[in-house]
Every structure is written in structure tokens, then in C-alpha cells.
C-alpha positions as CSV (number, residue, x, y, z in Angstrom):
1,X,2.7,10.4,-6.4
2,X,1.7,7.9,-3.9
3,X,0.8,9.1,-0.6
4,X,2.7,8.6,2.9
5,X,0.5,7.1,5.0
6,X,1.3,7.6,9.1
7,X,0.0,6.8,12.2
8,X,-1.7,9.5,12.5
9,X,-3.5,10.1,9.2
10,X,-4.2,6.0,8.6
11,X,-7.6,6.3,9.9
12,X,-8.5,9.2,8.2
13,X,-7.2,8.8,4.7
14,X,-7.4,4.9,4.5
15,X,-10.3,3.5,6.7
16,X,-12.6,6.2,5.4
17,X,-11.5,6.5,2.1
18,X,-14.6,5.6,-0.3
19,X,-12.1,4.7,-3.2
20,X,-9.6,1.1,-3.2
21,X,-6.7,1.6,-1.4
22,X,-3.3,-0.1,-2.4
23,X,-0.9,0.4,0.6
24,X,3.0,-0.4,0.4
25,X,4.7,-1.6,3.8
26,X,8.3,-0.8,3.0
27,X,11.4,0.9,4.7
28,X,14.6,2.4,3.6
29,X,17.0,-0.6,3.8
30,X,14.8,-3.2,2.4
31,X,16.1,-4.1,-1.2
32,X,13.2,-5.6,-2.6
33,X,11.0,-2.7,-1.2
34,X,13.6,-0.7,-3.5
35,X,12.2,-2.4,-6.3
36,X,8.9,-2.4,-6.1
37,X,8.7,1.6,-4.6
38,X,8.7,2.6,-8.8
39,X,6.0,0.2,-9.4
40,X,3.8,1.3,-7.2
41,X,4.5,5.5,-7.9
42,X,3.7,3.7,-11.2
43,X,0.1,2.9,-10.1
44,X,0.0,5.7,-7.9
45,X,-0.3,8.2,-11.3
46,X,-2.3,5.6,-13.4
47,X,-4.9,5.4,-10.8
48,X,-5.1,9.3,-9.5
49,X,-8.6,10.0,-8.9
50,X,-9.7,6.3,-8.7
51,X,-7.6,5.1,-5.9
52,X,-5.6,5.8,-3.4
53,X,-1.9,4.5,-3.6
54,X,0.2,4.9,-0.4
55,X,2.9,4.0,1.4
56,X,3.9,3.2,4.8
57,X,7.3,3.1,6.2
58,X,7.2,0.1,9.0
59,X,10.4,1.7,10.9
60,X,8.3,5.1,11.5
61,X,5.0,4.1,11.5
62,X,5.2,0.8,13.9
63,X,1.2,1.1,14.7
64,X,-0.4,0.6,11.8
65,X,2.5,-2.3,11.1
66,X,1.5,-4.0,14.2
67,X,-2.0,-3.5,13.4
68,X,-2.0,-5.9,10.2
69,X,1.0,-8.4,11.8
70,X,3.6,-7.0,9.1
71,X,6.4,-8.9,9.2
72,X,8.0,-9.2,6.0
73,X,8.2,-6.2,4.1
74,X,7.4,-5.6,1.3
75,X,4.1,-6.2,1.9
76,X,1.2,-4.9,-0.1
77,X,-2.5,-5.0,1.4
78,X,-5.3,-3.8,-0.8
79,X,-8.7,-2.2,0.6
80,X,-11.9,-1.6,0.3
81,X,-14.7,-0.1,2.5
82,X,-11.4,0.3,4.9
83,X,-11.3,-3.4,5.0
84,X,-8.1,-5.3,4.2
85,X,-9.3,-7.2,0.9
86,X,-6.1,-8.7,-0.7
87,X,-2.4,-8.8,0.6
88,X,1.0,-9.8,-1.5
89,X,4.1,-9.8,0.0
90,X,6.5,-9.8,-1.8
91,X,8.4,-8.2,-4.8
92,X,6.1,-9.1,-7.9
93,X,5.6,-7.3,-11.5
94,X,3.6,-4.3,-11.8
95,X,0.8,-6.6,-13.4
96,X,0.6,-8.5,-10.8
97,X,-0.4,-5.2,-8.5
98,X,-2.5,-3.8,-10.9
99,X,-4.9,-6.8,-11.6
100,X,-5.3,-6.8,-7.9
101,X,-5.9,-3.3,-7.7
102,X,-8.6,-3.6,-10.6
103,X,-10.0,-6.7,-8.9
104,X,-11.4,-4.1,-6.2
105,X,-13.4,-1.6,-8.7
């Protein structure tokens, strides 16, 4: 199950993390975000132990939003070394996300 990221544990569980992070920018009312959610629980379970897959809700978590200039949603960004590596925004196939994600291993 992917993780929810917050404000308050960002630092902690994506800067420092020593594994790839995907992280989903999303929020209740967003359709698109509605689609892609199952995709990337999806990933989330295919990657436990390898990576971290999380998500952040942009209408709770407006720091770390701001923080990468989120503006549409849903955006994915992709880390490693807690550095922003790779971004999609967008809905796009599960492939799409996972050669990405694999990209960063």
C-alpha cells in the first residue's frame, strides 16, 4: 500500500530515503488522479522493499506542493538520493510509471 506522505514526515521518509521514491500529487476531486490512484497502489506492492511509493494530497499537504511548483495534479515526481529525478504529469498507463520507476535502480 503506498504510503501518505505529509508535511511533516516528507523530509524524513522521502529526502532521506536510500531507496527510489515515486510520489503521486493528487486530491480527492481530481478525476484523473482517480485513475491513476490504482496504478500506482499497483506499484506500490510490486515494488515493497525496493522503493518507496507514496502519495501526497496537494489540498492537505500545500508545503511540499509549493515546494516542487505543483500545479496540475496528477503529477508524479520520481527520486533518487532525495533529488527530484523524473516528473509526469499526467494520467499515463502503469508502463509508462513503471519504466520510469525502473529507470532509477
Amino acid at each position: 500500500m503506498a504510503v501518505q506522505i505529509t508535511d511533516a514526515n516528507f523530509e524524513e521518509l522521502v529526502t532521506k530515503s536510500d531507496k527510489p521514491v515515486l510520489l503521486d500529487f493528487w486530491a480527492e476531486w481530481c478525476g484523473p488522479c482517480r485513475m491513476v490512484g490504482p496504478l500506482v497502489e499497483e506499484l506500490s506492492n510490486e515494488y515493497e522493499g525496493k522503493a518507496l511509493v507514496g502519495k501526497v494530497d496537494v489540498d492537505a499537504n500545500a508545503n511540499i506542493s509549493a515546494m516542487f511548483g505543483i500545479r496540475n495534479i496528477p503529477t508524479i515526481l520520481f527520486f533518487k538520493g532525495g533529488q527530484v529525478v523524473d516528473k509526469q504529469v499526467g494520467a499515463v498507463p502503469k508502463a509508462t510509471l513503471d519504466a520510469k520507476l525502473k529507470a532509477l535502480f
